[in-house]
Wavefront OBJ file of the C-alpha trace (Angstrom):
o trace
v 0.000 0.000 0.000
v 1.448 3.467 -0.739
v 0.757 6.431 1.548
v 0.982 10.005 0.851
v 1.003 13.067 3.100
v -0.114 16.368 1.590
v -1.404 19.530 3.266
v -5.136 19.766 2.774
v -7.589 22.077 4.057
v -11.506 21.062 4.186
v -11.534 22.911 0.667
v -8.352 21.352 -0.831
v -10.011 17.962 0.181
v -12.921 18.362 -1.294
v -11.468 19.297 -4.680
v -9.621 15.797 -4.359
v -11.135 13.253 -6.913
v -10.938 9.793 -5.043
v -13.395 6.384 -4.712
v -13.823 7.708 -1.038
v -13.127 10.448 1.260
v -13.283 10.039 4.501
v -13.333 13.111 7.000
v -11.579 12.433 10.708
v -14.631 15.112 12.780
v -12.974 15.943 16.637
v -15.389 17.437 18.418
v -15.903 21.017 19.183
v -15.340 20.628 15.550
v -16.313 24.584 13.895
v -17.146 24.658 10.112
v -15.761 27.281 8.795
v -17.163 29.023 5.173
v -16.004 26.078 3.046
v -18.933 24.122 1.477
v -17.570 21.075 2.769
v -16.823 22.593 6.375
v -20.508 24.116 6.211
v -21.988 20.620 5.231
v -20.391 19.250 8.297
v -21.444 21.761 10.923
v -25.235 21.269 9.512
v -24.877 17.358 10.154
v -23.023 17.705 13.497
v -26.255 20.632 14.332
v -28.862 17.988 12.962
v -27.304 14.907 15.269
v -27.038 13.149 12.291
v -23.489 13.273 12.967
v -21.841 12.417 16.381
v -18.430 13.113 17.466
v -17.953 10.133 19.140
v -15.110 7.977 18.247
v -15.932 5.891 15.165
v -19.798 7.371 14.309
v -20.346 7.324 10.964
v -22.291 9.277 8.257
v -22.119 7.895 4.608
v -22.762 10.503 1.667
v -22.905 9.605 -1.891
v -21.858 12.278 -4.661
v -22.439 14.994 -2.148
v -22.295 18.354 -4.197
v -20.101 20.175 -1.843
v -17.263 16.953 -2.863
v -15.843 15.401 -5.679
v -14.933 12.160 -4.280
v -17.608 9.636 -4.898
v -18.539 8.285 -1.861
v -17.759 10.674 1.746
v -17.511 9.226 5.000
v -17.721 11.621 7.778
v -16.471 10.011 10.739
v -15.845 11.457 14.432
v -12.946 11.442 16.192
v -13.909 12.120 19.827
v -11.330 14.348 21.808
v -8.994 13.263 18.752
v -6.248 11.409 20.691
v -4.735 9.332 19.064
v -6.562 6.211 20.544
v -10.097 7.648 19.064
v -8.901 8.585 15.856
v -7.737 4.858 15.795
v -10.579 3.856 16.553
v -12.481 6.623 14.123
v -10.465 5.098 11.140
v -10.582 1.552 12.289
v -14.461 2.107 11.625
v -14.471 3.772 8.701
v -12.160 2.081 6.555
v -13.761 -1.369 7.944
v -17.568 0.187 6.019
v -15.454 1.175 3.267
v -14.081 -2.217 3.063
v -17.599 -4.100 3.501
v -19.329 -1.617 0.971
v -19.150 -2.374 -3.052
v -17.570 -1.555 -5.032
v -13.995 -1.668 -3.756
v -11.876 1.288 -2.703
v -8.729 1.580 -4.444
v -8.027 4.761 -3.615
v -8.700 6.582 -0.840
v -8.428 10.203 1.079
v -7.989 10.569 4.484
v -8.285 13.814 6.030
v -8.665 15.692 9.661
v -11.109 18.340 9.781
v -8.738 20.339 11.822
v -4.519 20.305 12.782
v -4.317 16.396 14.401
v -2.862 15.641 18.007
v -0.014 14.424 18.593
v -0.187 10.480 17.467
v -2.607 11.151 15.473
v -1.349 10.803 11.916
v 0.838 7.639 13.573
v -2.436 6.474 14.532
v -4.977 6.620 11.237
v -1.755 5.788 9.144
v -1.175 2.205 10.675
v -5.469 1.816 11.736
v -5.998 1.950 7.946
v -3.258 -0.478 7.142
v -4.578 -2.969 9.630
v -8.108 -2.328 8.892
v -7.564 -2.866 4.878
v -5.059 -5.986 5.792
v -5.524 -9.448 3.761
v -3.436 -12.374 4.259
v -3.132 -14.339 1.240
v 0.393 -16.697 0.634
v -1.152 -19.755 0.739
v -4.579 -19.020 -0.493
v -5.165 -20.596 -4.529
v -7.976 -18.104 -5.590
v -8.115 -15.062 -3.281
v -8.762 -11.088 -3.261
v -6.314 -9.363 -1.835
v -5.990 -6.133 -0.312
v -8.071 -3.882 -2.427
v -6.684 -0.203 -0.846
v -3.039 0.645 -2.838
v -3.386 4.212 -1.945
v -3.853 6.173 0.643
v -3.624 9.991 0.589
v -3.496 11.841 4.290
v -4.357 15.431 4.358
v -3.442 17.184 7.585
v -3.737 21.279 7.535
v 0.004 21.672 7.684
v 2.163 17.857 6.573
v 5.941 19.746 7.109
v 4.591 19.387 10.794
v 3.779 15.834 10.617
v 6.477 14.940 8.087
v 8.781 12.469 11.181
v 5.738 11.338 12.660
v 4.102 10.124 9.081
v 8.205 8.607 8.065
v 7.760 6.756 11.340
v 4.525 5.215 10.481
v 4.768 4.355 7.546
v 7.915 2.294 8.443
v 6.154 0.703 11.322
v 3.612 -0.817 8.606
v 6.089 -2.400 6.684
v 7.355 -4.031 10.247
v 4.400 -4.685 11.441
v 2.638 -6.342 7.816
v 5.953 -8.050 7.608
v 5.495 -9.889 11.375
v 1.678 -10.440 10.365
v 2.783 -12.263 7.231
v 5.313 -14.554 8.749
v 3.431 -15.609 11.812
v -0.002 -15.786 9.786
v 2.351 -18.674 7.434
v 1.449 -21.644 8.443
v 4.202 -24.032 9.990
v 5.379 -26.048 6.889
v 5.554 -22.323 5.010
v 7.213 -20.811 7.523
v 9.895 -23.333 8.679
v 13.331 -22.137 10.673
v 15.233 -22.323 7.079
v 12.163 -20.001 5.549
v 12.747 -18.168 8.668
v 16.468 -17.439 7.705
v 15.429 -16.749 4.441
v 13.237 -13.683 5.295
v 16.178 -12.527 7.418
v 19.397 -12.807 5.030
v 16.151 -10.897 2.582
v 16.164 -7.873 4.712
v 19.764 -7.371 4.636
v 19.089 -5.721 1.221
v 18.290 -2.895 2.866
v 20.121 -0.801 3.936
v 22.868 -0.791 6.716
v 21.220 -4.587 7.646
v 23.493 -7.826 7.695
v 22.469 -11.279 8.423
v 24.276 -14.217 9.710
v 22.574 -17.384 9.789
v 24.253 -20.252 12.212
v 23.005 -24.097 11.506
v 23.140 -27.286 13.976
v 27.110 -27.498 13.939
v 27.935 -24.112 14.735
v 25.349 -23.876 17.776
v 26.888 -27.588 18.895
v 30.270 -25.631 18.894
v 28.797 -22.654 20.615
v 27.344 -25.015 23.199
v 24.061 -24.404 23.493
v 22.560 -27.445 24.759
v 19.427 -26.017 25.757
v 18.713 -24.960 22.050
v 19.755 -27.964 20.613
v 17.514 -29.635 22.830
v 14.030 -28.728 21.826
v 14.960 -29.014 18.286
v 16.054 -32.693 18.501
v 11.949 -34.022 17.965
v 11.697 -32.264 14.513
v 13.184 -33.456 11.065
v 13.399 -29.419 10.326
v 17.121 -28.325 11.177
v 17.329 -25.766 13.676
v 18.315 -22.023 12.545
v 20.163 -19.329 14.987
v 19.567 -15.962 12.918
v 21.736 -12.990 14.175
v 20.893 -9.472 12.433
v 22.340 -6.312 12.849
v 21.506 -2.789 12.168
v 24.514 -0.512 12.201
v 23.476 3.180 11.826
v 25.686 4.998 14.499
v 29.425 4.846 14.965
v 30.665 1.482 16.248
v 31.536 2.615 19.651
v 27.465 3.108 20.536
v 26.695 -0.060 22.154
v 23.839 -2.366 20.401
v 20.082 -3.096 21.813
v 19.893 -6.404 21.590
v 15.815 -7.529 20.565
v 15.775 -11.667 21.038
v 12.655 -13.118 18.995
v 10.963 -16.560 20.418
v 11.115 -18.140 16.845
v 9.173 -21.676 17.570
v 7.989 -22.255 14.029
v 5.287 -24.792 15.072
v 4.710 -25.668 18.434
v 2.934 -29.141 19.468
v 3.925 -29.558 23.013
v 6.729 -32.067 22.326
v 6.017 -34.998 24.453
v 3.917 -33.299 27.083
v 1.618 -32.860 23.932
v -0.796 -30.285 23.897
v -4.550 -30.833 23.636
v -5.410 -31.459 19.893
v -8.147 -28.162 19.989
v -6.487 -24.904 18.594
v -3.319 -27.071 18.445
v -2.875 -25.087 14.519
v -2.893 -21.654 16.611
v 0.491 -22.809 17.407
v 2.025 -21.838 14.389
v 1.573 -18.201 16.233
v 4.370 -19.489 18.367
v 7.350 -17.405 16.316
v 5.516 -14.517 16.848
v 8.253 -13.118 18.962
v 10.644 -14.076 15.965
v 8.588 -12.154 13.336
v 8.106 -9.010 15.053
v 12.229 -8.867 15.456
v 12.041 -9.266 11.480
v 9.489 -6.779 11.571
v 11.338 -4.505 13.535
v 14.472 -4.626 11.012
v 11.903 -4.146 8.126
v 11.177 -0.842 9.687
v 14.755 0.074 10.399
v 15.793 -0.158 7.110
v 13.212 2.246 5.822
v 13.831 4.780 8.553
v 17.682 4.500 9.242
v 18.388 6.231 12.245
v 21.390 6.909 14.030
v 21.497 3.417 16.007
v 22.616 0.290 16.343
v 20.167 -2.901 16.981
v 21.051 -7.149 17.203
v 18.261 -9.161 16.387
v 19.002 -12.771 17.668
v 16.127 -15.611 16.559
v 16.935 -18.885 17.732
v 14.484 -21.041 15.423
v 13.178 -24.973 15.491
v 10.322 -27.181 15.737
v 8.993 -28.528 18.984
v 7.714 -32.206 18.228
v 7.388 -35.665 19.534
v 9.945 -38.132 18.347
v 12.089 -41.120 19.360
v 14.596 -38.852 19.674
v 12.869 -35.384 21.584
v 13.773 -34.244 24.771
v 11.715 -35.916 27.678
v 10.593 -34.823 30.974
v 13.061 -35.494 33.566
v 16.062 -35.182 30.980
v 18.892 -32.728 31.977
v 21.161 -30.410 29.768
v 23.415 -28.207 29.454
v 22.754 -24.589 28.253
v 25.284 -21.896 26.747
v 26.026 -20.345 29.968
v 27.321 -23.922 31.451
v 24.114 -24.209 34.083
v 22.179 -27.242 33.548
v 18.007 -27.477 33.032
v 15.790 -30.222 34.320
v 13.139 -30.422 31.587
v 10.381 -31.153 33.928
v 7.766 -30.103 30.964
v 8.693 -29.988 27.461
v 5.891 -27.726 26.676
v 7.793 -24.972 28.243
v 10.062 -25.226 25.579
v 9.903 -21.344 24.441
v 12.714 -20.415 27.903
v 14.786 -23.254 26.788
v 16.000 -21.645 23.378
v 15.696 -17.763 24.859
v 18.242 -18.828 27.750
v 21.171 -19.691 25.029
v 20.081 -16.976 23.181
v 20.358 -14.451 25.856
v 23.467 -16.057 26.747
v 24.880 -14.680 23.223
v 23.903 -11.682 23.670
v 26.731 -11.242 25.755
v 29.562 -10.285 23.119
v 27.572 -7.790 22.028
v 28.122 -5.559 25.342
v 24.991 -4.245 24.502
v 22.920 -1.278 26.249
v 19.905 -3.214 27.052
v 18.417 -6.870 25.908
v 14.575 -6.999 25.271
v 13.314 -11.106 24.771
v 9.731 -10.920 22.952
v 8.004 -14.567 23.612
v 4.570 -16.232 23.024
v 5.383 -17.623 26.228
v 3.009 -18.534 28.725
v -0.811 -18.850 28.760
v -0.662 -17.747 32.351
v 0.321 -14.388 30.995
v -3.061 -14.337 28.570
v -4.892 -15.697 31.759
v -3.480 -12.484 33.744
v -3.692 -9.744 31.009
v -5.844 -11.072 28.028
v -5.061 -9.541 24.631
v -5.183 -6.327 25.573
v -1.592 -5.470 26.922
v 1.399 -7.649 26.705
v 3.662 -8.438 29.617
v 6.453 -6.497 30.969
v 9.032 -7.707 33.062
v 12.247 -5.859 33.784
v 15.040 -5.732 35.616
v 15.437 -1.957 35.735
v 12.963 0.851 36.296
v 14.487 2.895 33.964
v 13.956 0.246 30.921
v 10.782 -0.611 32.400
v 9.580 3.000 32.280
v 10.829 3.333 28.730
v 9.135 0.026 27.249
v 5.963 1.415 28.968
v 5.799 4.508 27.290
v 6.820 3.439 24.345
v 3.855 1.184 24.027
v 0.956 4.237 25.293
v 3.162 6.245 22.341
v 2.276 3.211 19.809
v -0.785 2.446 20.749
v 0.830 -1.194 21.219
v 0.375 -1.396 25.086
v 2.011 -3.399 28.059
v 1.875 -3.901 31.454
v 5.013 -4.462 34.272
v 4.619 -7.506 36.156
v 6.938 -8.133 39.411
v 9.965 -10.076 39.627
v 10.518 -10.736 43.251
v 12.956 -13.528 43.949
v 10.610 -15.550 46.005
v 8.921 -16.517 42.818
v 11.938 -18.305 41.368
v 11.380 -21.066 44.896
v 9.599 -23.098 42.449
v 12.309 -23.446 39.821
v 14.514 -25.301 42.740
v 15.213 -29.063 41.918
v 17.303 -31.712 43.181
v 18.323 -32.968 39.709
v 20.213 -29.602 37.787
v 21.043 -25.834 38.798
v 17.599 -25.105 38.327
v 14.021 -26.646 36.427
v 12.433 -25.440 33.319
v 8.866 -25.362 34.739
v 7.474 -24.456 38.590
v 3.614 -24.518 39.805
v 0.839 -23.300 37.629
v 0.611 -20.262 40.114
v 2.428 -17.471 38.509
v 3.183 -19.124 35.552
v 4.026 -15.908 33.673
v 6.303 -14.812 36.589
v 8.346 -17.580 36.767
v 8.744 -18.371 33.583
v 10.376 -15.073 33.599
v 12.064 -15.465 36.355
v 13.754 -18.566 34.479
v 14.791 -16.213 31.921
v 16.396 -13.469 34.157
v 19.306 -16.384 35.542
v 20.396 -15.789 32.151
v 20.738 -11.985 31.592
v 22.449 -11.110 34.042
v 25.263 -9.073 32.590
v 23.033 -6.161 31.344
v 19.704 -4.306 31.646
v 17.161 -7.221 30.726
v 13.746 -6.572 29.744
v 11.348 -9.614 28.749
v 7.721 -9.403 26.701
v 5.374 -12.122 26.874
v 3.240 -11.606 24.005
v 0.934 -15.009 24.409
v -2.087 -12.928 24.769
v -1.233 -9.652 22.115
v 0.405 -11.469 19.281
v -2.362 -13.200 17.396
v -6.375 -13.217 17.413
v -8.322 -15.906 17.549
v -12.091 -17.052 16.327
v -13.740 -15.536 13.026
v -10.195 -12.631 13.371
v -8.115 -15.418 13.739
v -4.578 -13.709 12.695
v -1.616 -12.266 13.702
v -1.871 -8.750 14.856
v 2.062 -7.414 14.695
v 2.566 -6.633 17.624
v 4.522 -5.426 19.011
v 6.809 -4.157 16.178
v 5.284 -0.539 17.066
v 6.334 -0.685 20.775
v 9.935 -1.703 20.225
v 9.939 0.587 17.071
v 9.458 3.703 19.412
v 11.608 1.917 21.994
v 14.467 2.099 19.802
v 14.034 5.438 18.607
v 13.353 7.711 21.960
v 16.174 5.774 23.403
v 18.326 7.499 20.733
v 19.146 11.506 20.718
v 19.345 11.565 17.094
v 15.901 10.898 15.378
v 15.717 9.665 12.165
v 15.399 12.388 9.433
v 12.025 12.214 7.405
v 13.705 12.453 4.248
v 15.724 8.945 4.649
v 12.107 7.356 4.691
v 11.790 4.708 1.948
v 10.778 4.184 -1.411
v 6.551 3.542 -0.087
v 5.287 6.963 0.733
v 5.413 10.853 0.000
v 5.438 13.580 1.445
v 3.782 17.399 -0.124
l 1 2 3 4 5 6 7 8 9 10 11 12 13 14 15 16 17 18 19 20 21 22 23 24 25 26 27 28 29 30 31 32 33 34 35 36 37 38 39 40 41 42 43 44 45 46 47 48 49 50 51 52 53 54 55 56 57 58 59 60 61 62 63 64 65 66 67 68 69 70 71 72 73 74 75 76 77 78 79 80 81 82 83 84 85 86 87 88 89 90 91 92 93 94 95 96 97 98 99 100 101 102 103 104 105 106 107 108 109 110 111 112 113 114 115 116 117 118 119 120 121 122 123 124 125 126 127 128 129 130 131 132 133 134 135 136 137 138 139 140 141 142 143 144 145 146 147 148 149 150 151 152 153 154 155 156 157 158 159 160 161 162 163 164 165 166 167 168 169 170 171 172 173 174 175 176 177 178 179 180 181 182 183 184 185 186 187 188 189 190 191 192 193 194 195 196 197 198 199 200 201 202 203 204 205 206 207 208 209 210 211 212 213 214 215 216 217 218 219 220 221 222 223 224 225 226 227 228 229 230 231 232 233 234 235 236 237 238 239 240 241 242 243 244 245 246 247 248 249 250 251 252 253 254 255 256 257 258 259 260 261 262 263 264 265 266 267 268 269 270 271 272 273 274 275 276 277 278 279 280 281 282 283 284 285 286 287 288 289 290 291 292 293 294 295 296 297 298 299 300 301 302 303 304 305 306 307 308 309 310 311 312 313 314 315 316 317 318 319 320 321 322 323 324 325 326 327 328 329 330 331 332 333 334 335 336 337 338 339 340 341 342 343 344 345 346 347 348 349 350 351 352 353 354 355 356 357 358 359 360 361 362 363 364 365 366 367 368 369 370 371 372 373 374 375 376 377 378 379 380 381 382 383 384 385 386 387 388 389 390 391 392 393 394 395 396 397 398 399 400 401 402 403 404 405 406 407 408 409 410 411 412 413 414 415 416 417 418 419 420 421 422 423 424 425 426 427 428 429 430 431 432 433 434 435 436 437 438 439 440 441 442 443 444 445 446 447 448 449 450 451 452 453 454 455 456 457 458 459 460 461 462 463 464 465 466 467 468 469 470 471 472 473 474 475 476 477 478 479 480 481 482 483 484 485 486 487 488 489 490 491 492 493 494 495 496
């Protein structure tokens, strides 16, 4: 989909010649002499239009527009959480109405909030979304072009660069975790990463079984022993500040199909499982973006990749190993499997001397039990990271909550058998499972995200919702002094 930004006022928009307008009405909203502006205070003055967040009022060949079909839609107090929810709305109609909407216009009535733009740019991406890889005979995405009118674009020119290169992230994490498992296998996986080192400032290493047998991480290896598929270890890096600038280091869960292993899961929803590399895809995601915006940073990915199945050969309860770090694991379930490949992983991240390490997991349904889809969870070892992931996420609209970390939750994880046990009680689950993690970053500010409940929908929306490729996106750029410049933004949108 391409975007553009242009400056439009009420009469520049209606001059616009589009399949559909749509109008973004705040409230306190006053028309001014424009016949467009002047149409809008009479519906607001009749109640046939509300300002509420996501009311709608359809017009066909109004005279006062040249667009065929207008939507006016309210905004509320126009944050940037209503005019999501304004857009989500309208471009949904637009999408259920006939015929299709190829191109479209998407204006504010008056100068947008801060967020705002952000906020209707990646709402009409999501709301115009179609998966379709493995689908014989299917309609895609009918919307290739957007145009955004804001009163004045030079001063929403960063905010518009910055989503528009969270869509590609975030459409790229969709399509990889919406792949089913044998189309998105740990060697597909590596694929899509040595792809985005095309862009720019991106390279891509990809390690097989013998090099992470030398590296000696027994943990990985592990897990993957059930599957036929070969196991993967993807390391990417960004480099777009001087080498000196130590790295953020983002570590992506990349279980490419889940089935339990042998403490097999139930058979229901089993195929939801191919959701489990969610945490992988939204690190590819995240590199997508970076390579459209390229700021003045520098970001590892790391995306340790297998299978988790039942064989004659697969890890069983009770068996011991060895992980990177030289501390050995009692795999008491080998369901929790998603810990065992992070711990090696965060164990690499060591060389890298890096700033902070954020793991982003499908990880435990005690997590989805605690927090549901709304917000994903936060655990950190630092306020100061803590504080940062948090606003990041109100700032993208892509929200999570801090969960504690006390020691006494990491009792459970004691064993007779190893230095410590994969699994504890159900009570806490999310907590200790975390708590597992955190042996294993030690040596730098650690920050973990269990995404179980935020990564994917399920039922008649069943998909992968991106997230959260917009949190660490704004993550990585407040921690940074130097912003990326608007003009460095890609090849996708445009800016008048």
């Amino acid at each position: 989909m391409n975007f553009e930004l242009k400056s439009l006022d009420l009469a520049a928009a209606a001059a616009l010649v589009s399949d559909a307008l749509v109008v973004l009405v705040p409230a306190g909203f006053k028309p001014g002499k424009e016949a467009l502006a002047a149409l809008i205070g009479q519906a607001l003055k009749a109640g046939d239009l509300e300002s509420k967040p996501g009311k709608l009022l359809p017009l066909y060949r109004p005279a006062q527009a040249k667009s065929t079909r207008v939507l006016l839609v309210g905004t509320g107090d126009g944050s940037a959480k209503q005019v999501r929810q304004a857009v989500t709305a309208a471009v949904g109609a637009l999408r259920a109405g006939t015929p299709a909407v190829k191109k479209l216009a998407l204006c504010f009535a008056t100068a947008p909030s801060s967020g705002a733009v952000r906020a209707a740019v990646t709402a009409t991406a999501d709301a115009s979304y179609v998966y379709t890889t493995t689908k014989s005979k299917s309609e895609g995405r009918t919307l290739v072009r957007v145009t955004l009118g804001v009163p004045q674009a030079s001063a929403s020119k960063g905010e518009f660069a910055q989503a528009v290169a969270a869509v590609a992230g975030i459409e790229m994490a969709k399509e990889w975790a919406n792949r089913p498992g044998n189309h998105a296998t740990p060697t597909l996986l590596a694929q899509a990463a040595r792809s985005l080192s095309r862009l720019p400032k991106i390279s891509c290493q990809v390690l097989g079984p013998r090099e992470v047998e030398k590296l000696g991480m027994g943990s990985f290896m592990a897990v993957a022993r059930g599957s036929e598929q070969p196991l993967r270890f993807i390391v990417l890096q960004y480099n777009g500040a001087a080498k000196a600038q130590a790295p953020t280091v983002l570590v992506g869960k990349g279980i490419s199909f889940d089935s339990g292993g042998i403490s097999m899961k139930p058979a229901a929803e089993m195929d939801e499982m191919k959701f489990d590399m969610a945490g992988a895809a939204s690190v590819l995601g995240v590199f997508r973006a970076l390579g459209e915006l390229q700021p003045a940073l520098n970001v590892v990915g790391l995306i340790p990749s297998c299978e988790n199945m039942p064989d004659g050969r697969a890890v069983k309860p009770g068996d011991v190993v060895t992980s990177m770090s030289g501390q050995t694991i009692e795999i008491l379930n080998t369901d929790a499997e998603g810990r065992l490949i992070l711990c090696d992983a965060l164990t690499y991240a060591e060389r890298f001397k890096p700033r902070a390490v954020v793991d982003v997991a499908t990880l435990t349904g005690a997590c989805m039990i605690a927090l549901g889809s709304v917000r994903s969870g936060l655990f950190a070892t630092t306020d100061e990271l803590a504080n940062q992931l948090m606003a990041a996420g109100e700032a993208a609209q892509d929200l999570c909550w801090r969960l504690p970390l006390d020691d006494d939750y990491a009792d459970g994880l004691k064993t007779n058998f190893a230095d410590v046990a994969n699994v504890a009680g159900r009570a806490g689950g999310a907590i200790t499972a975390a708590k597992f993690l955190q042996r294993f970053a030690a040596k730098y500010p650690w920050a973990h995200l269990d995404i179980a409940g935020s990564a994917w929908k399920s039922g008649a929306a069943k998909g992968a919702t991106g997230r959260p490729v917009g949190l660490l996106l704004d993550f990585l750029l407040a921690s940074q002094a130097s912003k990326p410049a608007a003009t460095k933004t890609r090849q996708r949108s445009r800016s008048a």
